[in-house]
KOLSE-228572 format. One record per residue (C-alpha): residue in one letter; chain; x, y, z. Coordinates in steps of 0.2 Angstrom, whole numbers. Layout:
// residues N
residuo	cadena	px	py	pz
A	A	X	Y	Z .
...
//
This chain:
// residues 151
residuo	cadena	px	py	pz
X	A	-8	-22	144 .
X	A	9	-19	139 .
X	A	15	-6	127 .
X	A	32	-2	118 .
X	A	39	11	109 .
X	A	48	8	92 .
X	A	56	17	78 .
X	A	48	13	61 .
X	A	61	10	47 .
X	A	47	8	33 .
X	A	32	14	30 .
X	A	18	4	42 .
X	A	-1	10	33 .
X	A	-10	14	48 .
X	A	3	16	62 .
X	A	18	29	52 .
X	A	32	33	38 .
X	A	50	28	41 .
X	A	60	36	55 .
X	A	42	41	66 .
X	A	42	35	84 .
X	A	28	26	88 .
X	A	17	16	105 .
X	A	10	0	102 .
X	A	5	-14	111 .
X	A	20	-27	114 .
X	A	14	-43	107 .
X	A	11	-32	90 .
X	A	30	-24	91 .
X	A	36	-42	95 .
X	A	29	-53	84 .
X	A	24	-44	70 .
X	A	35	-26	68 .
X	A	52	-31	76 .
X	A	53	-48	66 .
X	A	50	-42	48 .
X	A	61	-29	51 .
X	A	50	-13	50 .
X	A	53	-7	67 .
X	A	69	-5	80 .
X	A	67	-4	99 .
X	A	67	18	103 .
X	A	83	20	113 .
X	A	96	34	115 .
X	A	109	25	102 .
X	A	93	23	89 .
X	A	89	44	93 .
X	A	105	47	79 .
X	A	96	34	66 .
X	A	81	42	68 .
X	A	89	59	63 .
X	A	98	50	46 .
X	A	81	42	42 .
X	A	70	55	44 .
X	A	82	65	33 .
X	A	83	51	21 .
X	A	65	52	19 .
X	A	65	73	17 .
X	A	74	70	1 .
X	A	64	57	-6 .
X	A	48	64	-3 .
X	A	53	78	-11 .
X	A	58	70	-28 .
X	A	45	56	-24 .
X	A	29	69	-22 .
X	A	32	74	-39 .
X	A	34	57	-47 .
X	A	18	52	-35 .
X	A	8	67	-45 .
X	A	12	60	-61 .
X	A	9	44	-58 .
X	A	-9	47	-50 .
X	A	-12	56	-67 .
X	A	-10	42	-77 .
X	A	-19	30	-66 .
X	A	-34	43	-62 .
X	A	-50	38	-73 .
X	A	-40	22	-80 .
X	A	-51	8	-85 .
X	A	-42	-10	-82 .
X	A	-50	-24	-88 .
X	A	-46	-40	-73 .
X	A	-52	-56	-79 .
X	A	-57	-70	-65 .
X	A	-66	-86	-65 .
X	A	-83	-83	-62 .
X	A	-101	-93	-62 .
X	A	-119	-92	-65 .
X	A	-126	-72	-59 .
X	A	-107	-65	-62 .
X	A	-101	-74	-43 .
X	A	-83	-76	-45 .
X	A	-76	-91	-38 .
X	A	-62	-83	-24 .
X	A	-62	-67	-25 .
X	A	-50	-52	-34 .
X	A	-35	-49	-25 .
X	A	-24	-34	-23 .
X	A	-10	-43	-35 .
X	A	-24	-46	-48 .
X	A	-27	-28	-49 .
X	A	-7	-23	-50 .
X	A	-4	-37	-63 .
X	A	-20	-31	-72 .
X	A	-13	-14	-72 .
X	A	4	-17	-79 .
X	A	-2	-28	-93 .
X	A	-12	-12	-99 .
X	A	2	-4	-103 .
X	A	2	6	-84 .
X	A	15	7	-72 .
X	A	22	-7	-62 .
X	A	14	-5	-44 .
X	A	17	-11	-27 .
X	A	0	-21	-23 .
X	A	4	-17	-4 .
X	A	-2	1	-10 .
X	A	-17	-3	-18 .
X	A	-33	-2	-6 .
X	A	-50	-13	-12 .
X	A	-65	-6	-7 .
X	A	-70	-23	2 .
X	A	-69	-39	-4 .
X	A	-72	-40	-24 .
X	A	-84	-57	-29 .
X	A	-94	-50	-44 .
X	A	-92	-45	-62 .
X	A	-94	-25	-65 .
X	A	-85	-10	-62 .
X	A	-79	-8	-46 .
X	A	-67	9	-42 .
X	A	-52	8	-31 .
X	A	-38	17	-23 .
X	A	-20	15	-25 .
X	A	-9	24	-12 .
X	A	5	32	-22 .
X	A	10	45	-10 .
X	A	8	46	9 .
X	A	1	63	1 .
X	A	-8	55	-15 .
X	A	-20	45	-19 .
X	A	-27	40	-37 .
X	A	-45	30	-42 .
X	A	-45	18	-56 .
X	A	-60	9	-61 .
X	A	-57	-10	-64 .
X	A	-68	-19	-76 .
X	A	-70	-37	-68 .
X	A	-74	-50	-83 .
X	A	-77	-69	-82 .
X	A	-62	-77	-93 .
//
């Protein structure tokens, strides 16, 4: 099995932030990192990026930690309402994605989120309450409750 070392250039949940070096396997770094963009090949010339993203990143977080603390307070103990096509028993026909939580969220009057950042607890096919996380900050995480309704 072969592995390759990369520089991330965005966040990657479960493998690193922007500027970290990491090892994976090659068939991931070559079909999956290097073609969306996310990652770079590690070499010497790529060390002096590193150093420019990583400092990029310092500042942000700083700025972005804050904003990340507000923004959690807001969406902690937040009710959203998400309505989906359901059947007999409260079944839903397909389940509730990611983007139905974000789009939920903003029409509630909450903040406009990245739906990449929110984490389901598995896969969502019943009415009810259901809680779940949204990643705001490598540092911070917020719980919502989300009221699945048939509409």
């Amino acid at each position: 099995m072969s592995t390759m070392k990369l520089i991330l250039t965005a966040e990657v949940t479960g493998l690193g932030s922007s500027g970290d070096t990491v090892e994976v396997k090659g068939g991931y770094g070559r079909n999956y990192l290097l073609p969306r963009g996310l990652a770079i090949q590690a070499t010497r010339g790529a060390e002096k990026q590193i150093e420019s993203l990583r400092r990029a990143r310092a500042a942000r977080d700083v700025r972005s930690l804050e904003e990340a603390q507000a923004l959690a307070g807001r969406l902690n103990g937040m009710t959203v309402r998400v309505p989906a096509r359901a059947g007999d028993g409260g079944r839903l026909f397909g389940r509730v994605t990611t983007a139905d939580v974000a789009a939920a969220v903003t029409a509630a009057g909450g903040p406009e989120l990245d739906r990449r950042r929110i984490e389901l607890p598995s896969s969502i096919k019943t009415t009810g309450q259901h809680t779940v996380t949204v990643r705001v900050h490598t540092e911070v995480a917020a719980q919502l409750t989300i009221d699945v309704v048939a509409g």
